[in-house]
N, C-alpha and C positions, 0 to 999 in steps of 0.2 A: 503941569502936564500930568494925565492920569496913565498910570498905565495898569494892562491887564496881564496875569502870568499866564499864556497857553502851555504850559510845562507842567510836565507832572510834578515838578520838584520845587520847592521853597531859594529862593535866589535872596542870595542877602549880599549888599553891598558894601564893602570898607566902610564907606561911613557911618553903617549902622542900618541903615535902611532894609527893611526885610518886605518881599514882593511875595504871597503867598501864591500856593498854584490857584487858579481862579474854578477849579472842575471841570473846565474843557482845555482839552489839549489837541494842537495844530501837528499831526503829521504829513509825512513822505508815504503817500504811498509804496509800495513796493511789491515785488514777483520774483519768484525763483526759478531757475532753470534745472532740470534733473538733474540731479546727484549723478555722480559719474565719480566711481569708486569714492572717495573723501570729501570731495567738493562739489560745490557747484555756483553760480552766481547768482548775482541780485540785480535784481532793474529795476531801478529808482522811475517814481511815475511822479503825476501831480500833489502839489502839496492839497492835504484833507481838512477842512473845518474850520479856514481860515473865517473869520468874520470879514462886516463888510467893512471900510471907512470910516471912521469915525472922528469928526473934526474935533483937538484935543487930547486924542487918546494914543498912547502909542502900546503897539505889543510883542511881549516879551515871547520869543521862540526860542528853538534849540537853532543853533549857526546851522546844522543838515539842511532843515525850512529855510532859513533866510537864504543860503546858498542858492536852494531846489528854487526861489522865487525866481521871475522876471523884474526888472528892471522897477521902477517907480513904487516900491513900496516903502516910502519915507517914513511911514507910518511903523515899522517895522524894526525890532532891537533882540540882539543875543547877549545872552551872556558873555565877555571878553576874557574869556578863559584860558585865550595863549599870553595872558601880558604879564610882563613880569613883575610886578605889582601883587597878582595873586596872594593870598595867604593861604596857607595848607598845614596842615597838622600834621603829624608825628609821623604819620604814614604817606602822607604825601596828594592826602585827598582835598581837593580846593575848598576852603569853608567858604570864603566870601571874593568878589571880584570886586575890581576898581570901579570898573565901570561896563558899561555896553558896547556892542559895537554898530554901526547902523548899515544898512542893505543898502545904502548905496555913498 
């Protein structure tokens, strides 16, 4: 199985396996609603830049994407960033995950 990183960020796996970002990256679009004193909200829209299908291949998102998706994108992996498995450093920042998690 190939897979491609749409993340801007380097995903490395426990086992050792390191998935570079590939130089495109899959967002959420998004919009803001006016500021009203401190705040204000966010409207998540359609995901951006996804590629097409590609038999063999699967791609790597941020969980936001995979969430933001519809239904049948088998093709489709996040980082498994809540599992307890994680490794983290001194600070508490994830170096590597176990594994993925798949959009459906």
């Amino acid at each position: 199985m190939k897979y491609v990183n749409l993340t801007p960020h380097e995903i490395h796996l426990n086992d050792g396996r390191v998935f570079p970002p590939s130089g495109e990256v899959v967002r959420v679009s998004v919009t803001f609603t006016e500021v009203q004193g401190d705040t204000c909200q966010q409207i998540y829209g359609e995901v951006e830049n996804l590629p097409p299908y590609q038999e063999g291949t699967r791609y790597i998102v941020s969980s936001m994407v995979m969430n933001a998706l519809k239904e049948g994108h088998f093709d489709i992996v996040a980082p498994a960033t809540g599992h307890p498995d994680c490794v983290r450093d001194a600070a508490g920042h994830i170096v590597s995950v176990p594994c993925f998690v798949s959009a459906i």
